[in-house]
C-alpha positions in Angstrom: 0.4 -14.1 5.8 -1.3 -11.5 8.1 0.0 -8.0 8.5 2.2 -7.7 11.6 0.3 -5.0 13.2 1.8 -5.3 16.5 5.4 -4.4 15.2 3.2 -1.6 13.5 2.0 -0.2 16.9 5.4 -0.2 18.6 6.6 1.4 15.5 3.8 4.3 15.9 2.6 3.5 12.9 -1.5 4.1 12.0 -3.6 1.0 11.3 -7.0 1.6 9.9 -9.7 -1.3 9.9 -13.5 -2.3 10.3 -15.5 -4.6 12.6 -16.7 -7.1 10.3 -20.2 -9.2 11.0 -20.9 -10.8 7.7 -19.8 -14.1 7.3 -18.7 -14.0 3.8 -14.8 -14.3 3.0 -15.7 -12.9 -0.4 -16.6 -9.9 1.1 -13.5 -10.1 3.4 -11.4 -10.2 -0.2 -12.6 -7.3 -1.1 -11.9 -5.3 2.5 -8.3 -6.7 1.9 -7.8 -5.5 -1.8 -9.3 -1.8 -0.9 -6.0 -1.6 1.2 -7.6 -2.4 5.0 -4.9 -3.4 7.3 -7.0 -5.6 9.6 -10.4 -6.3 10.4 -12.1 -6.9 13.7 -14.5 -10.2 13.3 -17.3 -9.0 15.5 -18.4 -12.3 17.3 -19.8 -9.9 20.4 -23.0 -8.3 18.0 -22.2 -9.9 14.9 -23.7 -13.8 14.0 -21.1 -15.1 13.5 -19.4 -18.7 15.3 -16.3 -20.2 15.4 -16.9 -22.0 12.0 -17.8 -18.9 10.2 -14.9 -17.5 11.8 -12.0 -19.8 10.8 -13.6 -18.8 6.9 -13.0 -15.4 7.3 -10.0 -15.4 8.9 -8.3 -17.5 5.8 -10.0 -15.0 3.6 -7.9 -12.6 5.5 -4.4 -14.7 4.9 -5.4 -14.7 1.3 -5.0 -10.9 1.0 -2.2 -10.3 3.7 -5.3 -8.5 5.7 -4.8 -9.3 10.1 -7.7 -10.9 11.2 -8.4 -10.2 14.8 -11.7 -11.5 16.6 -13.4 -9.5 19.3 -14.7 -12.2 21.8 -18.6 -12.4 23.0 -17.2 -11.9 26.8 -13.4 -12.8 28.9 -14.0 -16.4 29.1 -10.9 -19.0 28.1 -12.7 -20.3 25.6 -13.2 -17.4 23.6 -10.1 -16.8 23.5 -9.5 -20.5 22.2 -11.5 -20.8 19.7 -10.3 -17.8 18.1 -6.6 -18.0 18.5 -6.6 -21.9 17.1 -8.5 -21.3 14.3 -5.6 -19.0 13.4 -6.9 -15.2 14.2 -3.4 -12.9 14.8 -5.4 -11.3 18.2 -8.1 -10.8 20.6 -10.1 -7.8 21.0 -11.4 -8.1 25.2 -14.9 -6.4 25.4 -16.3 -4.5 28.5 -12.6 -4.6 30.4 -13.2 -3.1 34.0 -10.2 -4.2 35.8 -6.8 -5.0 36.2 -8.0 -8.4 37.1 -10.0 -8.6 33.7 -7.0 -7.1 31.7 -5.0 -9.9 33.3 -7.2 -12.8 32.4 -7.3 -11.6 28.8 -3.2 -11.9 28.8 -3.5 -14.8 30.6 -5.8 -16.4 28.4 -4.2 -15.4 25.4 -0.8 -16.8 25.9 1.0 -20.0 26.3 3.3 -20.7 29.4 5.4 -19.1 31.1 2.9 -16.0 30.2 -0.5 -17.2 30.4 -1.9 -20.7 30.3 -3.9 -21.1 27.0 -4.8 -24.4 26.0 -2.3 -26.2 23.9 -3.2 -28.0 21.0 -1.1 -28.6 18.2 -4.0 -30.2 15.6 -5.7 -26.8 15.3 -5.3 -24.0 11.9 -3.2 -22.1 13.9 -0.1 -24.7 13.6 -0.8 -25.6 10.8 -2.5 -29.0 11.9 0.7 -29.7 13.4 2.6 -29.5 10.2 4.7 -26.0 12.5 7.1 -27.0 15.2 5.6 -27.4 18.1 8.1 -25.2 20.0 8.2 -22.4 16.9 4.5 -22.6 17.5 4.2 -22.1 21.6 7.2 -19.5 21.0 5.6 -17.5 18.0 2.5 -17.0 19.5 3.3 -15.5 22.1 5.4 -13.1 20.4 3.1 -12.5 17.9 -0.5 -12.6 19.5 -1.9 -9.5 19.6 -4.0 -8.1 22.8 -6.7 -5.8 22.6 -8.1 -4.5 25.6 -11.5 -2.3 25.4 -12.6 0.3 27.7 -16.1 1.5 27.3 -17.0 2.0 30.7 -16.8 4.8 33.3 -15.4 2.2 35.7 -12.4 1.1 32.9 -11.5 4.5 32.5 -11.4 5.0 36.3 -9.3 1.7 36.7 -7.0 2.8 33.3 -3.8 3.1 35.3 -3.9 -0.2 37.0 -5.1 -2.0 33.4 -2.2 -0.1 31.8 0.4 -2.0 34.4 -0.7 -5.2 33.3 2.0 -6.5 31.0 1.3 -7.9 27.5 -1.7 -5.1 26.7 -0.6 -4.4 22.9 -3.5 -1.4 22.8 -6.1 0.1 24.7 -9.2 0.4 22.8 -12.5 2.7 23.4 -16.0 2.3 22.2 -17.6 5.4 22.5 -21.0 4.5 22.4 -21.1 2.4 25.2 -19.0 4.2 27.0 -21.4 7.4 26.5 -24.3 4.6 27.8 -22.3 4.3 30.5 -21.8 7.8 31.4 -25.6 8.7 31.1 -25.3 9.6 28.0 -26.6 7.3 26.1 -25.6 7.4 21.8 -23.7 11.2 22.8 -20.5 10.0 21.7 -20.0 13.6 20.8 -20.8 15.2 24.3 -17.7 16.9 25.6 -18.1 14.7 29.0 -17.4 11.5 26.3 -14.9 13.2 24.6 -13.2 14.3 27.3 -13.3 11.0 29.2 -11.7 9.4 26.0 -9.3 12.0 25.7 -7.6 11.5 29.2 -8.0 7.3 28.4 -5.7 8.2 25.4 -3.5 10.5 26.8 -3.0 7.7 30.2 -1.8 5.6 27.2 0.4 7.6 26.0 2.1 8.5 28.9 2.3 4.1 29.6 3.8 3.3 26.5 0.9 1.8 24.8 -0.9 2.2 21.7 -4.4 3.9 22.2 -7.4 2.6 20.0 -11.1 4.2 19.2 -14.3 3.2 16.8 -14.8 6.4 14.6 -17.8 6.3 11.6 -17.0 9.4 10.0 -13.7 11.3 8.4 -14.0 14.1 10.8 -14.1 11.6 13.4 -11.0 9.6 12.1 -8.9 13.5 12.1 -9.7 14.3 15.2 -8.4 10.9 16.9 -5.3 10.8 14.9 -4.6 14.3 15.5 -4.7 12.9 19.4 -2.1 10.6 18.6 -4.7 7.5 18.0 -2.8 4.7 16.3 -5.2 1.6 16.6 -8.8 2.7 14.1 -11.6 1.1 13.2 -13.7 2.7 10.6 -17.2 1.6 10.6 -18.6 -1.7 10.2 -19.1 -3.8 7.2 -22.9 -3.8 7.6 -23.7 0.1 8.1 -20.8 0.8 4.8 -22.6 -1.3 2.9 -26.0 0.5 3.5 -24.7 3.8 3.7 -23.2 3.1 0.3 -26.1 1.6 -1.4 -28.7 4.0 0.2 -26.4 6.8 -1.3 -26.9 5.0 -4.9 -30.5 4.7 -4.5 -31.4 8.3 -3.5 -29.1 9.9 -6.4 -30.7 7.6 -8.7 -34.3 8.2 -8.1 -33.3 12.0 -7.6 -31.9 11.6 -11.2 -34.8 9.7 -12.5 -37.2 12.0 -11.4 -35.2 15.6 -12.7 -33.5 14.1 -16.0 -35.5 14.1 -19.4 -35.7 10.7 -20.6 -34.4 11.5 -24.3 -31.3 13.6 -22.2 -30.4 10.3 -20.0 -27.0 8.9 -20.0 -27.0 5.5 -20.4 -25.6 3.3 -17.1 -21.9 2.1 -17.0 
């Protein structure tokens, strides 16, 4: 069973996770058991398709991990494929508008709130073993609904986004949104920062739980010092390198400064 992360939101509770782009559930295991209370599967730059998908979101239900999937782009059937095969939300890239933000609702919930395709055969209800009315009911209650800004024009439009009801977090990537502001990769520049900064203090002020991509522990401080409830901390892919490229350089700096007859053997 997935983590309910939206109660956790409401509560103003932190959740920490990673955008994912491997398609191995092992791996997913593994992000689960370190204590991760969701991942992001990362269909926008990641390989990854709706078969791969439904994998690693079972790997998540194995280890009580949320799976949500950030789309490729706000078109329904995006949104379909990764609700049915059983994902708890949506992550919207590249959200400009109040008309974007309310196609993402829209196409993330059943009637009377939106007008997702209903199919009861799918993962999601259980191949129509859940009632079907438990099933329309719950999933609108529990679908989660992740809006990302990472534009100048999405931060300019933030107020009329945040009205749309059924947003469960604003999220900002601050690399694109640096691109976006001339500033290409300066996800540091105070001009970034501070552009973030108001994004997450309009959130505050509306009620709703503010998100952000941070790659480093100084990064993660500084966010939840702001209040930042909704954080992703890295990707899969550049942990895995960092780690391993870590390993390698201490080992060849220890293989070329350590007598041989002075070694410690490997554990």
């Amino acid at each position: 069973m997935q983590q309910d992360i939206k109660t956790k939101l409401k509560q103003g509770q932190i959740v920490i996770g990673s955008f994912f782009r491997l398609p191995s559930p092992d791996l997913v295991e593994i992000f689960g058991e370190a204590g991760f209370d969701f991942i992001i599967i990362d269909q926008e730059h990641g390989p990854l398709t709706p078969e791969t998908t439904s994998d690693l979101v079972r790997a998540c239900d194995l280890v009580g991990m949320a799976a949500l999937v950030r789309i490729p782009d706000n078109q329904p059937w995006f949104f379909q494929h990764a609700l049915d095969v059983g994902a708890l939300g949506v992550q919207v890239p590249q959200t400009r508008t109040a008309e974007d933000a309310k196609r993402a609702v829209r196409y993330s919930k059943f009637s009377p709130l939106g007008n997702r395709g209903v199919c009861r055969n799918v993962r999601a209800a259980r191949y129509s073993a859940r009632d079907r009315f438990d099933y329309l009911e719950g999933s609108n209650r529990d679908t989660v609904v992740v809006i990302q800004i990472e534009s100048k024009e999405g931060a300019d439009n933030l107020d009329e986004i945040l009205s749309v009801p059924g947003i469960d977090a604003i999220f900002l990537g601050p690399y694109d949104l640096s691109q976006s502001l001339g500033l290409p990769g300066q996800v540091n520049h105070p001009l970034v920062r501070s552009t973030m900064e108001q994004v997450i203090h309009a959130c505050h002020r509306a009620g709703v739980a503010s998100g952000v991509y941070a790659d480093t522990e100084e990064a993660v401080r500084h966010w939840v010092a702001m209040g930042v409830q909704y954080i992703a901390v890295g990707v899969d892919t550049a942990m895995i390198y960092n780690l391993t490229s870590k390993m390698v350089k201490e080992l060849r700096y220890a293989s070329q400064n350590t007598p041989v007859d002075k070694a410690e053997p490997f554990k």
